[in-house]
Residue, then its C-alpha position, 0 to 999 in steps of 0.5 A: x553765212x546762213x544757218x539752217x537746223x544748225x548747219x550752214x547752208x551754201x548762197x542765200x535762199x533768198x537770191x536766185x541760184x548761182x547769183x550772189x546777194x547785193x552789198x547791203x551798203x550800196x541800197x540806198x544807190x540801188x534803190x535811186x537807180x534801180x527803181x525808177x517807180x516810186x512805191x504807192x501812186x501820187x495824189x493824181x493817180x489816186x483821185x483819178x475819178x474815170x480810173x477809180x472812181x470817186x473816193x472818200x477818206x475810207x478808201x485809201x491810205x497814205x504810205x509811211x515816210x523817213x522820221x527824223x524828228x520826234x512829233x512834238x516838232x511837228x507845227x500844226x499852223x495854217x490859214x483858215x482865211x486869207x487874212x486869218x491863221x491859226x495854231x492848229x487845223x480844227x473848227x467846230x461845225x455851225x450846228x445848233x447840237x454842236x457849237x455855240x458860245x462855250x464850244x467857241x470859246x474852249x475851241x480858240x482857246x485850245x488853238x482851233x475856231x468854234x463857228x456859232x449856229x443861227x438857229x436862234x435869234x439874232x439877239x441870242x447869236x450876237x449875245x454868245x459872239x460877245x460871250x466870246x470876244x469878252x472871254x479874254x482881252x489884251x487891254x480891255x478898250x471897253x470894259x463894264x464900267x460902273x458909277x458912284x450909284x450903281x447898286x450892289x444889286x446891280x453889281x451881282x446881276x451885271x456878274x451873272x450876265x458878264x460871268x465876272x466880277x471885277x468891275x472899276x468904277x469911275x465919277x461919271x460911270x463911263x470910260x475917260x472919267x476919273x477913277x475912284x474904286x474897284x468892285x470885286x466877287x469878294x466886296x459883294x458876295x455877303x454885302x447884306x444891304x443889296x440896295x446899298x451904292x458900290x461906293x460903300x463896298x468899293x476897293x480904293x487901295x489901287x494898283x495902276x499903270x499910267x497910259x502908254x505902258x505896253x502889255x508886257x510891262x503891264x502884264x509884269x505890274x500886274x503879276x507882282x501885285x495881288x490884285x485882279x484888275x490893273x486899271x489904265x489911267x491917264x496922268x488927270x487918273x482917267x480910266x483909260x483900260x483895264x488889265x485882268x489877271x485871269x487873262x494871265x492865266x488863260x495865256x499861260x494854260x492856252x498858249x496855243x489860243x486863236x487871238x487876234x494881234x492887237x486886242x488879244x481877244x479870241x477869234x469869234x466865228x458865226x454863220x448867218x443864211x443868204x436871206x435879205x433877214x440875214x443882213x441885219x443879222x450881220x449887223x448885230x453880230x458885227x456890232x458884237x465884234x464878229x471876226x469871220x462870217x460863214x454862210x451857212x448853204x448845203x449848195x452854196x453855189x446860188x445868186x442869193x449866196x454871191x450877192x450875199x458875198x458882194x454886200x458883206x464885201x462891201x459894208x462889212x470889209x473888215x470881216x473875212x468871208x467864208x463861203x459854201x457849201x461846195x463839191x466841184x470846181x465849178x462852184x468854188x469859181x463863182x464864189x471866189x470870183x464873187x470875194x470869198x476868203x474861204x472855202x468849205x467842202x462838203x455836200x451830204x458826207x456828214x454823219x447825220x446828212x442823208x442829202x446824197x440818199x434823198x436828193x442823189x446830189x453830193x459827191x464823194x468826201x476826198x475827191x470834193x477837197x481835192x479837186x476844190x482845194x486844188x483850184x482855191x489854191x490858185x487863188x490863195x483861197x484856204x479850203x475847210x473840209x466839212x464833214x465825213x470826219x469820224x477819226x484822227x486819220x479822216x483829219x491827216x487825210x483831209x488835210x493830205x487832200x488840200x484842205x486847210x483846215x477841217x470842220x467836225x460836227x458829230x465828233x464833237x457833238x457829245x463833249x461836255x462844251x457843245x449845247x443840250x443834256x446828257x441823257x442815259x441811253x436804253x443800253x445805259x450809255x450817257x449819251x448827248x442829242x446830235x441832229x443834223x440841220x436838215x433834219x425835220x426836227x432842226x428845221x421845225x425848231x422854234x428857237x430862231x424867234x417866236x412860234x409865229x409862221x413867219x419866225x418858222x419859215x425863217x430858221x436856218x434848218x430850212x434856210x440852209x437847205x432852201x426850205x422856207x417857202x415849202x408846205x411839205x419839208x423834206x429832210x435831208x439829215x436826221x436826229x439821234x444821240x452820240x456817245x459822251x467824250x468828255x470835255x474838248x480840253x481833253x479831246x482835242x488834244x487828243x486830236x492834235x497829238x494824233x496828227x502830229x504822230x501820223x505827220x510824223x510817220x509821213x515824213x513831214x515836219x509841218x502841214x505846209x510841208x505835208x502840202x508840199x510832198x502831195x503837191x510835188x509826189x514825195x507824199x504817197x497813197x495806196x488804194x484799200x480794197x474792202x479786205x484791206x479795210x476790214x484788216x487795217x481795222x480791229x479783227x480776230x478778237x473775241x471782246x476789245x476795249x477801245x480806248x482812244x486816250x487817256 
């Protein structure tokens, strides 16, 4: 019986008078039968554009489900084409601020994809996307192999151009002739003779496997020597392969790493434009080794773009392509009539995009993926949520939408991976230069070939944006500086251990499951008035510290 000041009180307070209180283990019963209505509003409701207009990430919430399971089960796997998956949802944005090849590189290590920017030359974007395909191999099919002449100069300079040192050396200096040494860091570093053949300073103590091991029976031969190579060879001692104890490594810290199944080497993206330019740059990015295309378009419904699908689709079928920009339904059919193996979304939501300002063109962020996503679905088309991600929850909530994956450019733009220095800010913050590629100054950049007028017409600021042919360039993003956030090795998962917290307090065991309840209305959204806003936020505080991670 309740007890009030002490004194027992007669009934409940909270039950109306002469009624008695429910028994409180039928509940769950009363809840099933009692409450034909479901709390919160469906992924329908909410993005009823006629009843609420159109909505962005900030504007709503997802309602709480039933955990029973801790958030290290939660599974983080999803398509980001329709051949390609990965381990986790995360891509980094084709931004010349953002991503080129060391932000490729820690991004597919760490289980996501890094999208290399093509505001440079064709020469330097197929130079940074075999930066990445030669960062770890299974067996290397095409190892840098050196001849009996080579020079210990020549050595030292291939190390400084490969970024390692571990090289084999063969009769012929090919691959298939016979091997006769391996050069190492160690065998050159202090050599004093720099003129001097690789065969004076060369390692002959080999340890090989014959032709035909399989990885993991190399992989053990290699972990019980001391050596840094394992060479292949066939039974006349040919140099077949080569194994490299780093790669070990790297499988043993990066286990979550996007590689491709049969040569064990990270997944390399890079965006090119729809200009007729752009297809010899395919060339040279598909002879590097490319794996995705993305055409990089703020309006990606165009012709230049279809007939820019239909010409990969025909002599690059071995690439997957990843199509846009785009907001409605409308433009996502003609790019998937045309072939595309992926979607993205998103027209001037980003944090350095004024498109929605200065062309009154866009659409809001969440009603963008869901209804494209919804579409692309039909068709097996996986969608990448491109812009407006300022936080973990923006990340739970494109993916809630139908996003397969989402792509970020200022929320990484200030990591020690991505292009340009630090610099300390007039308030005395370190802080790193991010611009957006419809800025004035992306699209005056001279980095996309010489300073030639027609080197200035081609950069892909201006292609990007349909600018090439214009006297009078109108922007349609900004330049300015972001707050360091350290190395991606420590963000990102960051990132990731938030989502599978938030997946966790959904109810949702993986990101397929969260499509699922969305999809079937187990998965339940709340509207945010601008007061609930401001409440879910910091408030009533006189001085905080936010720190995000440690």
């Amino acid at each position: 019986m309740p007890l009030a000041n002490g004194d027992a009180v007669a009934g409940s307070p909270l039950v109306a008078p002469g009624k008695k209180p429910l028994d409180h283990r039928n509940a769950l019963e009363y809840l099933e039968n009692a409450y034909k209505h479901q709390d919160g509003l469906d992924i329908q409701t909410l993005l009823d554009s006629k009843s609420n207009g159109g909505l962005t990430y900030n504007d709503f919430l997802i309602l709480p489900g039933y955990i029973g399971f801790p958030a290290s089960e939660v599974a983080l796997d999803t398509p980001v084409t329709k051949r390609i998956s990965l381990k986790t949802p995360l891509l980094s944005s084709p931004m010349d601020t953002v991503t080129e090849h060391s932000m490729a590189i820690h991004m597919a290590l760490l289980g996501g994809l890094g999208v290399i920017h093509h505001n440079c030359s064709a020469e330097d974007q197929a130079e940074m996307v075999r930066k990445v395909k030669r960062f770890e191999n299974g067996f290397i099919l095409d190892p840098v192999v050196l001849s009996p002449t080579t020079t210990v100069s020549e050595a030292k300079q291939l190390k400084e151009k490969w970024g390692f040192g571990g090289f084999p050396v063969t009769e012929k200096g090919t691959l298939r002739s016979r091997l006769i040494g391996m050069i190492t860091t160690r065998d050159i570093q202090f050599h004093p003779n720099p003129s001097d053949p690789v065969t004076r300073v060369m390692s002959t103590d080999l340890v090989t496997a014959p032709s035909g091991t399989t990885l993991a029976e190399a992989n053990a031969v290699l972990s019980k020597s001391k050596k840094g190579k394992l060479p292949i060879v066939d039974s006349s001692h040919k140099l077949i392969s080569l194994l490299s104890r780093s790669d070990l490594m790297k499988n043993l810290h990066y286990p979550l790493a996007s590689k491709l199944p049969h040569s064990k080497q990270l997944i390399c993206a890079a965006a090119i434009g729809t200009r007729p330019e752009d297809k010899e740059r395919l060339q040279k990015l598909a002879d590097a080794g490319l794996d995705i295309v993305v055409l990089d378009s703020s309006q990606g419904n165009s012709i230049f773009q279809i007939q820019m699908i239909q010409y990969i689709k025909k002599h690059f079928p071995q690439l997957d392509v990843i199509g846009g920009n785009v907001v409605t339904v409308a433009q996502a059919a003609n790019l998937i009539a045309a072939g595309v193996d992926g979607l993205r979304i998103g027209m001037g939501s980003g944090s350095a995009c004024i498109t929605q300002e200065v062309m009154a063109v866009g659409r809001p962020q969440a009603a963008s993926v869901y209804n494209v996503s919804k579409f692309a679905a039909l068709f097996g088309v996986p969608c990448i949520a491109d812009g407006g991600i300022q936080n973990v929850g923006h990340i739970v909530k494109g993916l809630a939408l139908g996003a397969s994956t989402v792509m970020m450019g200022g929320l990484l733009a200030g990591t020690t991976e991505s292009p340009g220095n630090y610099f300390v800010s007039h308030e005395g913050k370190l802080v790193k230069a991010y611009r957006g590629m419809g800025s004035i100054d992306a699209m005056e950049d001279k980095k996309a070939g010489s300073s030639t007028k027609a080197a200035m017409k081609s950069d892909a600021g201006k292609a990007r944006y349909f600018s090439e042919g214009d006297r009078l360039l109108v922007a349609q993003g900004v330049s300015g500086s972001v707050l360091d956030r350290g190395s991606v090795t420590k963000f990102v998962p960051y990132l990731l251990a938030g989502l599978q917290h938030s997946l966790q307090d959904i109810g949702t065991r993986s990101l397929a499951a969260l499509r699922d309840g969305v999809r079937d209305g187990e998965v339940r959204f709340e509207l945010r008035t601008v007061s609930a806003q401001a409440e879910g936020n910091v408030h009533g505080l006189h001085s905080f510290d936010k720190k995000l991670y440690s």
